[in-house]
C-alpha positions in Angstrom: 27.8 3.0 49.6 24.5 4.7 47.8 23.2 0.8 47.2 23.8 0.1 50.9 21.7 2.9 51.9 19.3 2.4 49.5 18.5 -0.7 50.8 18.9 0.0 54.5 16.0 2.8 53.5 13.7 -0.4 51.8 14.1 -2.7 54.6 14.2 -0.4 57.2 10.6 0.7 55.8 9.4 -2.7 55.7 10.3 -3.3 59.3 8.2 0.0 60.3 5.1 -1.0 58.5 5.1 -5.3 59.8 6.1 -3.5 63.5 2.9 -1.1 63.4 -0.9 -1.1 63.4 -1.8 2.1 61.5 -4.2 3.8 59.5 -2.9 3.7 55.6 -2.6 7.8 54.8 0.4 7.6 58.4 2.4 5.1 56.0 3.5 7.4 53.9 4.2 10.2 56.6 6.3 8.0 58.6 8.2 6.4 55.5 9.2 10.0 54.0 9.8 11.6 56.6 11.6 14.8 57.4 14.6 13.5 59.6 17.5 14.3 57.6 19.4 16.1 59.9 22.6 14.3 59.0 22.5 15.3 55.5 22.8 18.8 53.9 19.8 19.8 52.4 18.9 22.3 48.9 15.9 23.3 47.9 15.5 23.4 44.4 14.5 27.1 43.5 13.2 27.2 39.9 10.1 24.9 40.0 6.6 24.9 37.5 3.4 23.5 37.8 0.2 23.8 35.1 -2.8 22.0 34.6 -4.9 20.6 31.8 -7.7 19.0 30.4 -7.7 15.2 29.3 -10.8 16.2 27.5 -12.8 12.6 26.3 -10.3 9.3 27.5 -10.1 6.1 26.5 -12.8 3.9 28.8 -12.9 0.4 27.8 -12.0 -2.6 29.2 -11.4 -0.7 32.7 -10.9 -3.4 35.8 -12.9 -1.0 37.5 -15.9 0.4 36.7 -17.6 3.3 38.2 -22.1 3.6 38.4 -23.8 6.2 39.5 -23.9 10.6 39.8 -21.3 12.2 42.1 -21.9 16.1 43.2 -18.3 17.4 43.8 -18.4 20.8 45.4 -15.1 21.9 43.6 -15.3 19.6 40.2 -19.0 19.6 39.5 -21.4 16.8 38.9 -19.8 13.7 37.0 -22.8 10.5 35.6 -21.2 7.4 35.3 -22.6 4.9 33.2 -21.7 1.3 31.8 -22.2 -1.3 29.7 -20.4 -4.7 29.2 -21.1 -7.8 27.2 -22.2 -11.5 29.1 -21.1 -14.8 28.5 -23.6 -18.0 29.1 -22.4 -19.8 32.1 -22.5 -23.3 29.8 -22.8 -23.4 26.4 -24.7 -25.3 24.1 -27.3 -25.4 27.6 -30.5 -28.0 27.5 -33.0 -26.1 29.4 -34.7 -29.4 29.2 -38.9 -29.4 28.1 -41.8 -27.5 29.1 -39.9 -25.0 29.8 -41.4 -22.4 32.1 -40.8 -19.5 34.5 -43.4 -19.5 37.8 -44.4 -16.9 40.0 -42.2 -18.2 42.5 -39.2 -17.9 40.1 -37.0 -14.9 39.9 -34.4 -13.6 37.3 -32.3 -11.2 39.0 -29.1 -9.3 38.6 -26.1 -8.9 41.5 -23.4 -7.0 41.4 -21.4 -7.0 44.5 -20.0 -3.8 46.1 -16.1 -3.4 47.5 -17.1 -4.2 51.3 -15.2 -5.3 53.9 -17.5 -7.2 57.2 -17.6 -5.7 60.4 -19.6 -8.2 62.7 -20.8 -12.1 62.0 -24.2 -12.6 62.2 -25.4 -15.2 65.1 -28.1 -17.2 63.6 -30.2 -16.1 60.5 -29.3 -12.4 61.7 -27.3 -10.6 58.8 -23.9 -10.1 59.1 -22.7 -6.1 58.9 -20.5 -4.5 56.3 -18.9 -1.4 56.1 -18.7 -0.1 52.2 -15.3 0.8 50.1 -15.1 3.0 47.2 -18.6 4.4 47.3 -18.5 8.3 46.9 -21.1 10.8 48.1 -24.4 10.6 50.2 -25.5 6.8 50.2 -28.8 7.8 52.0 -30.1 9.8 49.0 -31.0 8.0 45.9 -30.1 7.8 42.0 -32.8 6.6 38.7 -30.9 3.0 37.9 -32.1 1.7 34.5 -31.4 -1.7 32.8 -31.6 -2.5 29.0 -30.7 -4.3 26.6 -27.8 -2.9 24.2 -28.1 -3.8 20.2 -24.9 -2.2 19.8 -21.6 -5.2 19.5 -18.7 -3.9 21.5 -16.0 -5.0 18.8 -12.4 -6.5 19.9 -10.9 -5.3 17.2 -11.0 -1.9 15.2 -13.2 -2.1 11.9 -10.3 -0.2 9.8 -7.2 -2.1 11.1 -8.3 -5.4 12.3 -4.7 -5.7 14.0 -5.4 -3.1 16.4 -7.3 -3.5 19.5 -10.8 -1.5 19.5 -11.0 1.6 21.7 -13.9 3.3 23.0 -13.9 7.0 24.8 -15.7 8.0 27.5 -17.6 10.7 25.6 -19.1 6.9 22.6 -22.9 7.2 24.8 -24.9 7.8 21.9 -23.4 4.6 20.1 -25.4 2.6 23.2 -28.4 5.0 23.8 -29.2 5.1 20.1 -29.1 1.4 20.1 -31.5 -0.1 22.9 -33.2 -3.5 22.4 -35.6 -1.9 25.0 -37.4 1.0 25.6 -38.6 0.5 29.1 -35.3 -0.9 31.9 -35.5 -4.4 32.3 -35.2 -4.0 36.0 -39.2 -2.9 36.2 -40.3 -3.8 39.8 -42.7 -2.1 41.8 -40.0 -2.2 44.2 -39.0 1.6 43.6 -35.4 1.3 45.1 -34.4 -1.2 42.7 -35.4 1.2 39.8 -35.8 4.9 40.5 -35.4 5.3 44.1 -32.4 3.3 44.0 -29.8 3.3 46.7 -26.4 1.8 47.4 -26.7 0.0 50.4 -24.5 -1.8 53.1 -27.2 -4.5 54.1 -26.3 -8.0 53.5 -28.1 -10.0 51.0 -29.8 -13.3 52.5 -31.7 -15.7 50.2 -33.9 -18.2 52.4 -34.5 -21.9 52.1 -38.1 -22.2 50.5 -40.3 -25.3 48.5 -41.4 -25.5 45.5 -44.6 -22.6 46.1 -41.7 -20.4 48.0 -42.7 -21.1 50.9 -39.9 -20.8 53.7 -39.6 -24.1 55.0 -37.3 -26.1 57.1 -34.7 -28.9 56.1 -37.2 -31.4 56.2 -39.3 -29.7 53.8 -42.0 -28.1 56.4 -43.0 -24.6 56.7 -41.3 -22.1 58.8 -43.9 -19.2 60.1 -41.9 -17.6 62.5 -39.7 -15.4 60.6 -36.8 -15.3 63.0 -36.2 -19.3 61.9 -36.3 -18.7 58.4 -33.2 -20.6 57.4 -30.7 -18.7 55.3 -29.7 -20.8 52.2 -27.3 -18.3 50.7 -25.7 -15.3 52.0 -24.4 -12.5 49.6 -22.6 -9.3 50.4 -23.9 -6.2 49.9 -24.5 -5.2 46.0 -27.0 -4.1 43.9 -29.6 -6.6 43.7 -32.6 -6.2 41.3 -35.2 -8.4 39.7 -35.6 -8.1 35.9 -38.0 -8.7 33.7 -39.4 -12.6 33.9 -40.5 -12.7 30.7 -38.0 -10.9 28.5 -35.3 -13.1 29.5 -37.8 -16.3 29.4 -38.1 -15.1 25.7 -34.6 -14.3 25.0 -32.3 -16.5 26.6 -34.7 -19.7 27.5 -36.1 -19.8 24.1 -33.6 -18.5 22.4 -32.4 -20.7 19.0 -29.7 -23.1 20.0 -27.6 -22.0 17.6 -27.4 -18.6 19.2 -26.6 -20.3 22.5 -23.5 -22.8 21.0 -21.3 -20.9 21.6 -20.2 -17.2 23.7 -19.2 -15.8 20.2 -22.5 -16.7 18.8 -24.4 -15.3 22.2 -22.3 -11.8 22.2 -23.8 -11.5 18.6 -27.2 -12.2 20.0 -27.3 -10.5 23.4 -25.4 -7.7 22.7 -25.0 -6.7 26.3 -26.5 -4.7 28.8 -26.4 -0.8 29.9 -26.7 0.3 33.0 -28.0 4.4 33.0 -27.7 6.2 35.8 -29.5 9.6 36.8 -29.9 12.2 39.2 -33.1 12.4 41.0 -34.4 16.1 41.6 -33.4 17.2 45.1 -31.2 14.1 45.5 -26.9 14.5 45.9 -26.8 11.3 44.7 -23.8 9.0 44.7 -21.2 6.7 42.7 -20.0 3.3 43.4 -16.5 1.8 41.8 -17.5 -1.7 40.7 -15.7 -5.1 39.2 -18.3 -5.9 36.9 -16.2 -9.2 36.2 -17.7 -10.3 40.0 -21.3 -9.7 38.2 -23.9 -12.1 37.0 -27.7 -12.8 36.2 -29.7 -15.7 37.5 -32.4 -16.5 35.5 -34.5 -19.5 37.9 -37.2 -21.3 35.7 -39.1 -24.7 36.0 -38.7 -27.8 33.7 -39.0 -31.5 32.7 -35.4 -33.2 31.8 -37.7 -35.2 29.7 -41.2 -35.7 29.4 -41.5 -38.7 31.2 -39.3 -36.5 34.3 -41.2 -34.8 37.0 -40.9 -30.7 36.9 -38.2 -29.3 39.0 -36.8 -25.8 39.6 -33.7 -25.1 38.1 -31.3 -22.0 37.4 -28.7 -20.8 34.8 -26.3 -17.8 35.0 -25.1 -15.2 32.9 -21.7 -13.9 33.8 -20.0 -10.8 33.3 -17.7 -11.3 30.8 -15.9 -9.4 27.7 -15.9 -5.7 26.1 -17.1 -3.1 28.3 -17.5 0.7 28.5 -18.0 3.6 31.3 -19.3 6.3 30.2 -18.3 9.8 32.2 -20.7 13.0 31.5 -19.8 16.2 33.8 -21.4 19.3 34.5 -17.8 21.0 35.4 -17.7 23.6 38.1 -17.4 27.5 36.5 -14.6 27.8 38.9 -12.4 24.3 37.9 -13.4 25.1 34.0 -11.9 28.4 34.2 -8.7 26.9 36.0 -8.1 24.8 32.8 -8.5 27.4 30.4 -6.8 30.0 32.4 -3.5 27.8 33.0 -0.1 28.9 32.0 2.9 26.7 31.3 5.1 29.4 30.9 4.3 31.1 34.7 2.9 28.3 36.6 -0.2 27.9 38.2 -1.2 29.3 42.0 -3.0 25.8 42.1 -2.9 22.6 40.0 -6.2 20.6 39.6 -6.2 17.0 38.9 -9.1 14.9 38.6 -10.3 11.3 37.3 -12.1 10.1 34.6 -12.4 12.9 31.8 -11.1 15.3 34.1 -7.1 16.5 34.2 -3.1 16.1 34.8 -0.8 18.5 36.0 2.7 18.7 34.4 5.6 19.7 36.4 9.1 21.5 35.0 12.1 21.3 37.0 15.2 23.9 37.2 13.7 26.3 35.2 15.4 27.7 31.9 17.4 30.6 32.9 20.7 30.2 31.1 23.2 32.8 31.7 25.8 31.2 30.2 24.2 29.8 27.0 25.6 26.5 27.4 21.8 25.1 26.7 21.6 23.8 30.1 19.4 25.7 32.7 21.8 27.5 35.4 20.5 25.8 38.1 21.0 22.3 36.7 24.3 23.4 35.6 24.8 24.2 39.8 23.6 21.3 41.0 25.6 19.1 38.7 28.7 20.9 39.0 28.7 20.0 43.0 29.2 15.9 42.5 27.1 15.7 45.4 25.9 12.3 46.7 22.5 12.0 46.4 20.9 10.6 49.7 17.6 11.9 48.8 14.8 13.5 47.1 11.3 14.6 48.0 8.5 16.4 46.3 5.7 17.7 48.2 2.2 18.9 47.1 0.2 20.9 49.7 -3.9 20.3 49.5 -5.7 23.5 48.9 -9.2 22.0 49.2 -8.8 20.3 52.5 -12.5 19.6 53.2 -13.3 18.0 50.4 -13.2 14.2 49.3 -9.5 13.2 48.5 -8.1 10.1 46.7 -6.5 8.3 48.7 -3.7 8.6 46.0 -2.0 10.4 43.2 0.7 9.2 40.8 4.4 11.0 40.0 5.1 9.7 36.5 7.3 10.5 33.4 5.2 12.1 31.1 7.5 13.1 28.2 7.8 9.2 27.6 4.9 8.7 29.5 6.4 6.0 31.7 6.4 5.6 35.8 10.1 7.2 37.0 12.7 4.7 38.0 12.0 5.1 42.1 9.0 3.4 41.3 10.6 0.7 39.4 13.3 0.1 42.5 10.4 0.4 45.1 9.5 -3.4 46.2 7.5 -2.4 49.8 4.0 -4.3 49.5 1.3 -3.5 51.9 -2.0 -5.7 53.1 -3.8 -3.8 51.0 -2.3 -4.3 47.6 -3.5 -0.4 46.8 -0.7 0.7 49.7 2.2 -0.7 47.7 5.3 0.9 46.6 5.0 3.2 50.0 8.3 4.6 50.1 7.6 6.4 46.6 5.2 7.9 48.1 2.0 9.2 46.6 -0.4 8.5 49.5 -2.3 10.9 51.3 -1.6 11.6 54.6 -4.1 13.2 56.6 -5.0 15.0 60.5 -8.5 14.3 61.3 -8.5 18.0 62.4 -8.8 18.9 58.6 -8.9 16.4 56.1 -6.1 15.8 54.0 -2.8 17.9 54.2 -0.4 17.0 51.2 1.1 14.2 49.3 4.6 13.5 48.8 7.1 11.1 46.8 10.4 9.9 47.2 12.3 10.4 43.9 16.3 10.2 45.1 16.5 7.8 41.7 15.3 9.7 39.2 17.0 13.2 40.5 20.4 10.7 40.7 19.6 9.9 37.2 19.4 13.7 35.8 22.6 15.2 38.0 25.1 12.8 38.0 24.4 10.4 35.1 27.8 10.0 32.8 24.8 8.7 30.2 24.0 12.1 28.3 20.5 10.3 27.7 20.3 10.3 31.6 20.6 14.1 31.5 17.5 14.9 29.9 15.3 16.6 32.7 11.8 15.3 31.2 9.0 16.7 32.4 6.8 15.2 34.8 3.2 14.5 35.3 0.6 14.2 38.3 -2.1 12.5 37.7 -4.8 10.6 40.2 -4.8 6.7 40.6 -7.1 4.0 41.3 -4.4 1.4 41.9 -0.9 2.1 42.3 -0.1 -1.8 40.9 -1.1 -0.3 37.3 1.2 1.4 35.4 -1.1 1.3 31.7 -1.1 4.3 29.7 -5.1 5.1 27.6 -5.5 7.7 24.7 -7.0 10.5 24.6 -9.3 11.3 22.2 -7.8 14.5 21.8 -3.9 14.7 22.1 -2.5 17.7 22.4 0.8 19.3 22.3 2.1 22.2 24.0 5.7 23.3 24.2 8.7 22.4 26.8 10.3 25.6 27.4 14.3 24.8 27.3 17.0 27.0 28.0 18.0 27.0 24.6 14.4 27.3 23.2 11.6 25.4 23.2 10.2 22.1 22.0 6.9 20.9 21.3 5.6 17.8 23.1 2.4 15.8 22.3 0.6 14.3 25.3 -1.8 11.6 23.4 -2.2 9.7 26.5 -2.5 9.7 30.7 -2.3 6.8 33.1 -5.0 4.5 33.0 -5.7 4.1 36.4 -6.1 8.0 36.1 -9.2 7.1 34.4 -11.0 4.6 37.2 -10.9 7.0 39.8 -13.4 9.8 40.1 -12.0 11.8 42.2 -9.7 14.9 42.1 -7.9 17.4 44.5 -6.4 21.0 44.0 -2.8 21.2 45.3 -0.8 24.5 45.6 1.2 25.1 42.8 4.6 27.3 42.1 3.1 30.7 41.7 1.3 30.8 45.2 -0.6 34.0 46.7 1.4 35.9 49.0 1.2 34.6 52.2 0.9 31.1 51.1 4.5 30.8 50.6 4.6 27.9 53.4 2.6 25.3 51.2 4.3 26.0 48.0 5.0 22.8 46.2 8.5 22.0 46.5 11.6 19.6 46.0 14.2 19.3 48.5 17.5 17.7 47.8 19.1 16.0 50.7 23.1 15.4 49.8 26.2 14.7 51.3 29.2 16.5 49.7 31.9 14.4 48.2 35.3 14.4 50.6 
């Protein structure tokens, strides 16, 4: 009978979502919803939530990258920077002879933003995009350097070769104290490609011109009017700089074959290149998520295939490809710091803080450790068990302190004593149009009033709750201790290190027990983002958005 429902519950949520035309943060509103009138309902009474610092995490190798500085008024100011080896587009490339880069050549670097298009363009108009994943005040600008890294980001670590390298968000000074170049490569007199740079939503059009770059027509003849230029190549929006001409005519154009023969040989050569980011005075500032993986450098340059061959304009392309790094520096808000050191797992917290990057988790406890009877099982677990009740469902709620603030769009309910997703995430199959939506009926989403922001997030754990009361499997029993941490992408389910495990103790009705957290949910890590829910030791008067856990049941006959 509890599979039938189970999957009455699945399909009946996949039917809601194909029937319905609705803003992501109503999915999970109208998927966990509070209609339960036909079941009998408890609400679990001994409930704990604490926060706590990740402290420096394992960054490399992300899928997505974040660039730039992002003023929180509740976190504080994080700096994201970056850097990531290249791959040569061919290898072994003949650049033919006489090489030369012209004044009508360009070497320039793109890296496209998330961006979804709004309008086509008619003509040679440009078409309009409206920018995803792009955090703060767009219309104020950051200091974006380029440069050359001499510092090899390794595969494999130097002490056990059979261990994949890791690098933590606080290894800067192994890049900054290893520059090729002094000055950023991206040196135009074009200020918002350098220091006054800004992430913008224009679309990036490339024109048709000859051989002097002169716009010209398809037969070769000059266009004056501007509005016929003809657009040869359209890209969406990105950052889009011109480097340095002659650095990379030097380094990569007359560069000894042998360092070009092969990608191994170039990531020894061209060790990669960083990307710093800075706050300019009087500027918020803001911070872009990126898939450096979609980024790449033309270099354009002018030769002879032989030198009985005519000079022609050519290009090569440097992709995005290999070990990476971001780097996360924060100036914390005095308030969030002292939340983290003032946190106690043996109370609870009033509020639980969670951010990304090097930020924090929140643990959860459930059922308390009052134990009466001394049977080493808390007394309200020993209740609940003792009832046999079917299990029709389970929902945990968070309540959003800081509604006016920036939210993720999502936060993640895992296992954290075996640091593992809990089973209703396993058994949830509901996929979404955008893949960041899956797995909607466990929940997790934000769900929002455009009155005030963001409300609460909630998940759907009828499994794992199954699991701990009525399991005959006395593994099963175990009541682990969960964790809430935020997500970039729901889809991954990756644990990274922590620099700094650290291990604080599981209080148990029949004592306590020491558990090391050496490692949080990678996606954790992408995001840079946080929120501050209401915890289990609220304020009086906030009674009403007191995290909580309702059991909905149906007693057996």
């Amino acid at each position: 009978m509890r599979k039938i429902f189970e999957k009455i519950v699945v399909l009946s949520a996949i039917l809601l979502l194909l029937s319905c035309d609705k803003d992501f943060n109503t999915i999970g509103s109208e998927i966990i919803g509070d209609g339960h009138f036909e079941f009998d309902k408890y609400e679990v009474q001994n409930l704990k939530a604490y926060s706590k610092a990740t402290g420096a995490v394992q960054s490399n190798n992300l899928p997505i990258n974040s660039l730039g500085v992002y003023n929180d008024p509740f976190f504080g100011k994080t700096t994201s920077t970056f850097v990531g080896q290249l791959e040569l587009e061919r290898v072994a490339p003949d650049f033919g002879v006489d090489v030369e880069i012209k004044s009508i050549d360009s070497v320039y670097l793109y890296v496209p933003y998330f961006s979804t298009r709004q309008t086509a363009a008619i003509g040679n108009e440009p078409n309009t995009f409206r920018l995803d994943s792009i955090y703060g005040d767009i219309e104020t600008s950051i200091n974006l350097g380029v440069y050359e890294s001499d510092y090899f980001l390794r595969n494999f670590d130097a002490v056990n070769p059979e261990v994949s390298q890791k690098y933590f968000s606080d290894d800067l000074s192994l890049i900054e104290s290893n520059l090729t170049t002094v000055n950023p490569l991206n040196n135009s007199a074009t200020v918002s490609q350098n220091t006054q740079f800004k992430f913008s939503d224009n679309e990036i059009l490339i024109y048709k011109t000859d051989e002097n770059g002169v716009k010209v027509d398809n037969d070769g003849q000059p266009i004056l009017n501007a509005e016929d230029w003809i657009v040869r190549e359209r890209l969406d929006p990105g950052i889009f700089v011109d480097l340095d001409k002659g650095y990379f005519f030097n380094r990569i154009l007359l560069a000894n074959e042998n360092d070009l023969a092969n990608n191994n040989n170039f990531k020894e050569y061209f060790k990669g290149l960083y990307f710093k980011a800075e706050e300019n005075s009087g500027q918020e500032g803001a911070m872009a998520q990126l898939d450096f993986s979609r980024a790449y450098i033309v270099i354009q340059y002018h030769s002879r295939n032989t030198a009985a061959d005519p000079v022609t304009k050519k290009s090569f392309r440097l992709n995005f490809r290999g070990n990476t790094i971001n780097f996360f520096q924060n100036q914390f808000d005095s308030n969030y710091s002292n939340a983290l050191t003032n946190s106690n797992f043996t109370t609870g917290d009033e509020k639980i803080y969670i951010k990304g990057g090097n930020g924090s988790v929140a643990f959860i406890d459930l059922f308390g450790n009052i134990d009466d009877d001394n049977n080493g099982v808390s007394d309200e677990l020993d209740f609940l068990r003792s009832n046999n009740w079917l299990i029709n469902d389970a929902i945990i709620t968070f309540f959003v302190s800081n509604e006016n603030q920036k939210q993720p769009k999502r936060i993640f309910l895992f296992d954290a004593t075996n640091n593992v997703p809990l089973l209703d995430y396993f058994q949830d199959v509901t996929t979404s149009g955008d893949t960041k939506n899956n797995k909607f009926v466990f929940g997790g989403l934000l769900e929002s009033e455009e009155s005030v922001g963001g409300v609460k997030y909630r998940f759907r754990i009828r499994a794992h709750i199954d699991k701990i009361l009525n399991s005959s499997n006395t593994n099963d029993l175990r009541n682990v201790r969960l964790g809430l941490a935020v997500t970039e992408n729901i889809n991954s389910i990756a644990n990274y290190n922590l620099r700094s495990p650290f291990t604080f103790p599981v209080l148990l009705p029949s004592g306590s027990l020491d558990l090391e957290t050496s490692s949080i949910p990678m996606s954790g890590v992408m995001n840079p983002l946080g929120t501050i829910l209401y915890g289990t030791n609220v304020a009086p008067g906030d009674e009403d958005k007191k995290m909580k856990l309702e059991i909905y049941y149906t007693k057996p006959n």
